[in-house]
DRENDO-1510 file (C-alpha; in Angstrom, 1 decimal, always signed):
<recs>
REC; n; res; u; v; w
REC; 1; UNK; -2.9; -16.7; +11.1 .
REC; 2; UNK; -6.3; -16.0; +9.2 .
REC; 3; UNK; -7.2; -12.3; +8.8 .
REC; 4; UNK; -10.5; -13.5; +7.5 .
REC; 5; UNK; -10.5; -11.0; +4.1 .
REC; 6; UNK; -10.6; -12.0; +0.5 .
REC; 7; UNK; -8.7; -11.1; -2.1 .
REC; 8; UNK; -10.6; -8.4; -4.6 .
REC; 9; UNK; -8.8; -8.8; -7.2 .
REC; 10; UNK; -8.5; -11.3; -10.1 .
REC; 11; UNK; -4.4; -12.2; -11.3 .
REC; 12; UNK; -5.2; -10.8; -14.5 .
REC; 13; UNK; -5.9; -7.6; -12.8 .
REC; 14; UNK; -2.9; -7.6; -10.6 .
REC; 15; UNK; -0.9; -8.6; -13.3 .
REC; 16; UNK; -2.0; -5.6; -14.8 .
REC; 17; UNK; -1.6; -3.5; -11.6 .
REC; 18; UNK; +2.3; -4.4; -11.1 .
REC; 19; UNK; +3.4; -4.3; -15.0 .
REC; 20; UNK; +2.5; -0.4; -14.7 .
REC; 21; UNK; +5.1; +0.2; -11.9 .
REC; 22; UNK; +8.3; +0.9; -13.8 .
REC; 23; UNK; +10.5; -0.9; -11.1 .
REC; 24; UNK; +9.1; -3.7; -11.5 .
REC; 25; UNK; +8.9; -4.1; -14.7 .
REC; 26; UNK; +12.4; -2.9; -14.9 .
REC; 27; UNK; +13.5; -5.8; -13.0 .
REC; 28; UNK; +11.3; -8.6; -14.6 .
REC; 29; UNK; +9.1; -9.1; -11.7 .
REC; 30; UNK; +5.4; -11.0; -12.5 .
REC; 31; UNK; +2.7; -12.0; -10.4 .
REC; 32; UNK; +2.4; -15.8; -11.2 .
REC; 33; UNK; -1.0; -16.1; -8.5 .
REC; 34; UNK; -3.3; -15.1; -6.0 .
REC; 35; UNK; -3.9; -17.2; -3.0 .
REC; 36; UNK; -6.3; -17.3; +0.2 .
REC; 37; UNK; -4.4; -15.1; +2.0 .
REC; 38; UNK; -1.4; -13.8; -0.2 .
REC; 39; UNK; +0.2; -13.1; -3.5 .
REC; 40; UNK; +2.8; -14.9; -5.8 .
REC; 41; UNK; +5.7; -13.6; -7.3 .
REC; 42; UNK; +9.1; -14.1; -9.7 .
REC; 43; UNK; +11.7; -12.8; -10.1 .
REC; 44; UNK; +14.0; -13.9; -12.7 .
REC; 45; UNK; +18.0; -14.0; -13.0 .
REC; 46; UNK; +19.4; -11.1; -14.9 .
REC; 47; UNK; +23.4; -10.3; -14.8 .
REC; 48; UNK; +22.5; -6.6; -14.1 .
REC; 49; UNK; +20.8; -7.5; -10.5 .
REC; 50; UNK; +24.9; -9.0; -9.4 .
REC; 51; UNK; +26.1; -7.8; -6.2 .
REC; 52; UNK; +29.4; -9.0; -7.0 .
REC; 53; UNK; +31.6; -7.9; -9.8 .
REC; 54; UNK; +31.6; -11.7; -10.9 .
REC; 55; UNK; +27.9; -11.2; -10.9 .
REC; 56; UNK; +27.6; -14.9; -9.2 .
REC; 57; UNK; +25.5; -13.6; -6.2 .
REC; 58; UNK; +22.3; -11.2; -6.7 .
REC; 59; UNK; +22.5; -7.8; -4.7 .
REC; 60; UNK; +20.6; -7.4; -1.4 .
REC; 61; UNK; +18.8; -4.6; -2.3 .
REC; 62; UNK; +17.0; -6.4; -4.9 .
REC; 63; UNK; +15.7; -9.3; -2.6 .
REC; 64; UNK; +14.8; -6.6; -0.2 .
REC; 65; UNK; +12.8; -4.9; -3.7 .
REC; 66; UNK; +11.1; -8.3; -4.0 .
REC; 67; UNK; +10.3; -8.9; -0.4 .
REC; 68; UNK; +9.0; -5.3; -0.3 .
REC; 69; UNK; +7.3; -6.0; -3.5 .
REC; 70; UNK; +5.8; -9.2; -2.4 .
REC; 71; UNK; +3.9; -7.3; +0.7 .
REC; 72; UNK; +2.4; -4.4; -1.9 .
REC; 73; UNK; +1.4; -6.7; -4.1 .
REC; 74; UNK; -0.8; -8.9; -1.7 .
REC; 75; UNK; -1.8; -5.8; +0.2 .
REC; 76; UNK; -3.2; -4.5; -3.2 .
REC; 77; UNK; -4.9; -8.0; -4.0 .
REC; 78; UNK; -7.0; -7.7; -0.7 .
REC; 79; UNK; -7.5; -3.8; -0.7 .
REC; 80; UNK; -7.4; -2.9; -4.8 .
REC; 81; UNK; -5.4; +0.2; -3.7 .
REC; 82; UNK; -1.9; +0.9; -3.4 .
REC; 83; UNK; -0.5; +1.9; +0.0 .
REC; 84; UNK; +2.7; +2.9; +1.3 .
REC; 85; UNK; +5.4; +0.9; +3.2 .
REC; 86; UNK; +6.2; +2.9; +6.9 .
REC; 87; UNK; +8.5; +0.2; +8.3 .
REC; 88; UNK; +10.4; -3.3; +6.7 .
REC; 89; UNK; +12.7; -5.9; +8.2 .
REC; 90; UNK; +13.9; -8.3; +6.0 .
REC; 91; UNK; +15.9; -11.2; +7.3 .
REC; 92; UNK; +18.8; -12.9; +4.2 .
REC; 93; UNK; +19.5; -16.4; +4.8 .
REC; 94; UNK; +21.8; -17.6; +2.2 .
REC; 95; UNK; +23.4; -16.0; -1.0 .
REC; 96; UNK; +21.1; -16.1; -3.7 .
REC; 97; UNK; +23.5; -17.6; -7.0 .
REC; 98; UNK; +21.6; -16.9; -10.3 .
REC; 99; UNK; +18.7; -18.4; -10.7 .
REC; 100; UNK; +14.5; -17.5; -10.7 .
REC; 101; UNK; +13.4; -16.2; -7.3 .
REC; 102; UNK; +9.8; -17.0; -6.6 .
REC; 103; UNK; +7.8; -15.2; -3.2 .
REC; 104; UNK; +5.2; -15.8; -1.3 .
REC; 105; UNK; +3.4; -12.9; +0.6 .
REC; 106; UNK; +1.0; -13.3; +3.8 .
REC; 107; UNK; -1.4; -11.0; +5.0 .
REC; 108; UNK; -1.2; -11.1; +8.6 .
REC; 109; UNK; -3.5; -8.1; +10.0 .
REC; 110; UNK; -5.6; -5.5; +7.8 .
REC; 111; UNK; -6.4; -2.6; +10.2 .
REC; 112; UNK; -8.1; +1.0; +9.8 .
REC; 113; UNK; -4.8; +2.3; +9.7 .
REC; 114; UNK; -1.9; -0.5; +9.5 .
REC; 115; UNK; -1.4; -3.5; +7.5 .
REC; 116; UNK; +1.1; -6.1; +8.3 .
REC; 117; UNK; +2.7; -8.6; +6.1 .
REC; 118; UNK; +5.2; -11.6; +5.7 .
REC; 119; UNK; +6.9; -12.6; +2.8 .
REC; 120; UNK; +9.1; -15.7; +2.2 .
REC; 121; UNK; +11.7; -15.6; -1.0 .
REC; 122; UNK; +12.9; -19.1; -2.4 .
REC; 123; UNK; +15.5; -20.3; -5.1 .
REC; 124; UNK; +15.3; -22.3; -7.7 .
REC; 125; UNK; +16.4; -25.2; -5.9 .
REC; 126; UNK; +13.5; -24.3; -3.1 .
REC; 127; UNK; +15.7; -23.3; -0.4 .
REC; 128; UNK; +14.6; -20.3; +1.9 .
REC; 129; UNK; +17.2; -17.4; +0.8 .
REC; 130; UNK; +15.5; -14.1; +2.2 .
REC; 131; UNK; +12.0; -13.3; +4.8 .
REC; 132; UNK; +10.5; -10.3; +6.0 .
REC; 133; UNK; +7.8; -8.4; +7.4 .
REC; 134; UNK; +6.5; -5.1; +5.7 .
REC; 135; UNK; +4.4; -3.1; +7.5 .
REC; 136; UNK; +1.5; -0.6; +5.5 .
REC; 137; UNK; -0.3; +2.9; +5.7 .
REC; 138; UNK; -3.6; +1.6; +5.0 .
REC; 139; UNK; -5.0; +5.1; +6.3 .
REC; 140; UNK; -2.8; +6.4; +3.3 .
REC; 141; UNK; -4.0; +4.3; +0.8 .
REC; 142; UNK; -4.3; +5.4; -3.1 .
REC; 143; UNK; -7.7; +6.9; -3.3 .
REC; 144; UNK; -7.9; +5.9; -7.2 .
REC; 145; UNK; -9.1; +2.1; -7.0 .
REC; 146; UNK; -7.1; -0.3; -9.3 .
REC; 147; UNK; -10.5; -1.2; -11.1 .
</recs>
């Protein structure tokens, strides 16, 4: 589904947007590109993100980070401003072994008020490990733009 908006920002810019959010920096995230209707991301494998004390599986709560990551991130490419998440589902298909984790987000609908967004997370072999919706406060948005 095509909201009809274009992104306003460049990758260099939201490159530059994400690197100044300590989380994600913390845990390696980078914005690798900026399509027609949504944002790339990766994550990559570090032995601190374990959700097992073997550390052969990443935690939960990190995929969840990246979906909810994913959906900012593309919301900011479309808007230039930072909103905040009201409501998330996020959906775990399979274990995620270490290895890179590369997103997709989707903007689905940009209101007045709401914005709604999909994200897909993938291994490193390509298979579908994690999905979820985010859902936006558009009419809370960061007056400051990123530019």
């Amino acid at each position: 589904m095509s909201v009809g908006h274009q992104p306003v920002l460049t990758l260099a810019q939201l490159q530059h947007y994400s690197s100044r959010i300590p989380f994600n920096t913390a845990l390696g995230i980078q914005v690798t590109a900026i399509e027609a209707d949504g944002a790339c991301l990766v994550l990559p494998w570090q032995d601190m993100l374990g959700g097992s004390r073997s550390r052969d599986h990443m935690h939960g709560g990190v995929i969840a980070t990246l979906i909810d990551a994913t959906c900012g991130l593309t919301l900011v490419a479309f808007t230039g401003r930072g909103a905040p998440t009201i409501d998330m589902r996020v959906d775990f298909h399979r274990g995620v072994t270490p290895g890179e984790l590369r997103s997709r987000g989707k903007l689905l609908r940009l209101g007045r008020t709401l914005a709604v967004l999909d994200a897909e997370v993938h291994d490193s072999a390509n298979k579908l490990v994690a999905s979820g919706r985010a859902v936006f406060s558009v009419g809370h948005q960061d007056p400051t733009p990123v530019l």
